[in-house]
Backbone as CSV, one residue per row, in Angstrom:
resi,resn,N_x,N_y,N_z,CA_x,CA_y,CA_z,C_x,C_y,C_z
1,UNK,65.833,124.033,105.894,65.957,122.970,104.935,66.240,121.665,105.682
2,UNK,65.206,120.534,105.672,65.092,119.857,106.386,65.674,118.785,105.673
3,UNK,66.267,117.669,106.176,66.722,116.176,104.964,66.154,115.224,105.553
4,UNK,65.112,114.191,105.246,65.122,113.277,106.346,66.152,112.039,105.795
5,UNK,66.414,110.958,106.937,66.855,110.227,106.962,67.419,109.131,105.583
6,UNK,66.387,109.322,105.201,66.548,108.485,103.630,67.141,109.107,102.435
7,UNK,66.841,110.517,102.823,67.352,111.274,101.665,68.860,111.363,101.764
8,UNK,69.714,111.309,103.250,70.959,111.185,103.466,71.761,109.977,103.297
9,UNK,70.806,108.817,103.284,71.055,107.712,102.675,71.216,107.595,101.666
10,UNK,70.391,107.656,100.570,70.301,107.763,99.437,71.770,108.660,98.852
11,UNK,71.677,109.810,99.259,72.999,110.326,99.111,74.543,109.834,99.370
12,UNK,74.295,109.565,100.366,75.784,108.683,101.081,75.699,107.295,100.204
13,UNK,74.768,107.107,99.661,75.226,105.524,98.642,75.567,106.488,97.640
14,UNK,74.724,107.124,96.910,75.863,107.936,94.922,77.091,108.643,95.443
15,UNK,77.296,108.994,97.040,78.668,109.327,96.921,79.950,107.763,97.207
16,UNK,79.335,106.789,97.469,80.347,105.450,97.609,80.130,105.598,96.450
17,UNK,79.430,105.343,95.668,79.275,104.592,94.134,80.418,105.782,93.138
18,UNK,80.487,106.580,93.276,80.728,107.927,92.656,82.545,107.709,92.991
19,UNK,82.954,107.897,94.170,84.566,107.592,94.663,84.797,106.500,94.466
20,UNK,84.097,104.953,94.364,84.568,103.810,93.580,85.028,104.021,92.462
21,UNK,84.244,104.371,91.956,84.416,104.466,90.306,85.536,105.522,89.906
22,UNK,85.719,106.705,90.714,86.975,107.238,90.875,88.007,106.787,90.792
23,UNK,88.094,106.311,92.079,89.134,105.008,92.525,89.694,103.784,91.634
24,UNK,88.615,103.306,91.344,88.931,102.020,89.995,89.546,103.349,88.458
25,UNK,89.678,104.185,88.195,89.633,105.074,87.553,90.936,105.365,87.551
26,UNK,91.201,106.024,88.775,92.788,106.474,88.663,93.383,105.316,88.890
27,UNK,93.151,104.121,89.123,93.962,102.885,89.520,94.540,102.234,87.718
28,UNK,93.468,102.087,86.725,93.042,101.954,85.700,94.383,102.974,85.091
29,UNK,94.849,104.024,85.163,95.184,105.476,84.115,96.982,105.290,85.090
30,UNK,96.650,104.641,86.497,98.134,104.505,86.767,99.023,103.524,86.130
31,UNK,97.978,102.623,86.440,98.488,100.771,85.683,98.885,101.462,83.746
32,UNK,98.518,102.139,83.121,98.730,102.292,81.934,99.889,103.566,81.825
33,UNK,100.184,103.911,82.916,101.182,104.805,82.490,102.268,104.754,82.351
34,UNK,102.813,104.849,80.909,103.865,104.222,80.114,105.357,105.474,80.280
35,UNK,106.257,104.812,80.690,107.819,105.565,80.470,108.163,105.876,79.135
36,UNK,108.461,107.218,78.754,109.250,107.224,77.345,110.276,106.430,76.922
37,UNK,110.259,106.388,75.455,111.543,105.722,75.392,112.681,106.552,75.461
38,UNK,113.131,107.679,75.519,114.411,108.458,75.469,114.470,108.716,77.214
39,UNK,113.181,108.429,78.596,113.709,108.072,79.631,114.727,106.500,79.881
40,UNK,113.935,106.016,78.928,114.908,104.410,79.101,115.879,104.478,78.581
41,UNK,116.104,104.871,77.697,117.783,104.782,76.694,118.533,105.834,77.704
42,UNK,118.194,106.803,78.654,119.146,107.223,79.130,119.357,106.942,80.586
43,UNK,118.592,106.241,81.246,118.404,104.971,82.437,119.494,103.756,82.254
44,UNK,119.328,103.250,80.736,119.818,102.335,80.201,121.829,102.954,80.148
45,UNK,121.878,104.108,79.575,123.170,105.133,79.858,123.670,105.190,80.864
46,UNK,122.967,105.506,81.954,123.518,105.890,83.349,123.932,103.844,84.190
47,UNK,123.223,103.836,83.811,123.475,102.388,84.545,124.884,101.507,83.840
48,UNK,124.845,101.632,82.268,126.195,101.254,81.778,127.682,102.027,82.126
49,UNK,127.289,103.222,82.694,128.090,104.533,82.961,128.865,103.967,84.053
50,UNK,128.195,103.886,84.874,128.446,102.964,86.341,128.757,101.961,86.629
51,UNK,128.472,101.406,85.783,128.601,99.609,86.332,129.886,99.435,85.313
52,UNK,130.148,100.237,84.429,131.214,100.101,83.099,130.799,99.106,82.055
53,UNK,129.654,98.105,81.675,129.375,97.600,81.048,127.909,97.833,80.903
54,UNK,127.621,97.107,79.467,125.812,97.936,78.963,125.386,96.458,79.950
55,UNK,124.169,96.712,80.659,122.940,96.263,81.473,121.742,96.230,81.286
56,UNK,120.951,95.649,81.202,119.900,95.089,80.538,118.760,96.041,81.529
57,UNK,118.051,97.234,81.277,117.042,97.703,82.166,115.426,96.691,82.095
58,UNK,115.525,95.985,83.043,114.335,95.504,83.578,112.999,95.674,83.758
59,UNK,113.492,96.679,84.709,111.783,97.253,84.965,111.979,98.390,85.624
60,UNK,111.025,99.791,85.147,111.515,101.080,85.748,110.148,101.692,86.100
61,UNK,110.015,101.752,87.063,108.514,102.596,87.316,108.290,103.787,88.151
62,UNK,107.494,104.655,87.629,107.753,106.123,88.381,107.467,105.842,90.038
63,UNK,108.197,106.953,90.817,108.192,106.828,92.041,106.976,107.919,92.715
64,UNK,106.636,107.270,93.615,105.753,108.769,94.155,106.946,109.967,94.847
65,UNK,107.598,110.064,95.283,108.415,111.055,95.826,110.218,110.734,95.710
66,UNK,111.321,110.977,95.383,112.548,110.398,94.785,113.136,110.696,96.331
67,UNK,113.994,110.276,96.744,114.983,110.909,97.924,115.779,112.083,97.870
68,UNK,116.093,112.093,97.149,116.878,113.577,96.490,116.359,115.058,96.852
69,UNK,115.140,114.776,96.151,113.786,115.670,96.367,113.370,116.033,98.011
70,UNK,113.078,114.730,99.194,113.113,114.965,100.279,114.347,115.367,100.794
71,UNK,115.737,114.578,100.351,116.645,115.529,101.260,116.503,116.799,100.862
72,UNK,116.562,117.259,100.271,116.923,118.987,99.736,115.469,119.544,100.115
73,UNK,114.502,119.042,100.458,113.344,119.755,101.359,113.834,120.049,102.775
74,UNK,114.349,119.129,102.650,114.749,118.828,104.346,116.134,119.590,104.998
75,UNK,116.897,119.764,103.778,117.906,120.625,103.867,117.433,122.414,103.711
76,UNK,116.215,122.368,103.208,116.094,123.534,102.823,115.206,124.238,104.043
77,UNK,114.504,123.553,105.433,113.556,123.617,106.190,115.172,123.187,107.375
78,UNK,115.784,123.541,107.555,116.528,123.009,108.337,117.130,123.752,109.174
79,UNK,116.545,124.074,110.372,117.531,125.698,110.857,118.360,125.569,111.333
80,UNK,119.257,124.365,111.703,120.840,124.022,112.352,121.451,125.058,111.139
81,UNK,122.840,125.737,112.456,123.478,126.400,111.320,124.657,125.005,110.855
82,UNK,124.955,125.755,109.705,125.809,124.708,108.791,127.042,123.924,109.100
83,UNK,127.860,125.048,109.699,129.156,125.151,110.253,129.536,125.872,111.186
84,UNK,130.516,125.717,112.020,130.554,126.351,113.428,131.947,126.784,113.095
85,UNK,132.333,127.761,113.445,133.889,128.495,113.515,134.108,128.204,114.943
């Protein structure tokens, strides 16, 4: 099965055209993805909790990975022992 030259061309352009449109796609579905409101009222909780007075939440946007999450990977992949007698 032979391809010539043009036909791999031709191909390699509908696959740019194809992952653009991907791309503009998930960019499009991130920009619209909306926080609940019972995450904010309890964002809005924790922050009055702390600070001891209610605080005005601003702006809250999901994270790609939290720290919490990596330490406790990192704690969990970790072969130092814990404590030494």
């Amino acid at each position: 099965m032979e391809t010539n030259q043009e036909e791999l061309v031709a191909r390699l352009a509908a696959l740019v055209e194809k992952v653009s449109m991907l791309e503009a796609r998930v960019a499009e579905l991130e920009s619209e993805q909306e926080i609940p409101e019972e995450d904010l009222v309890a964002i809005g909780a924790a922050v009055a909790a702390y600070f001891g007075h209610k605080a005005k939440v601003r702006a809250v946007r999901f994270g790609r990975q939290s720290s919490w999450a990596a330490a406790t990977r990192e704690r969990v992949h970790d072969r130092r022992v814990p404590h030494v007698r």
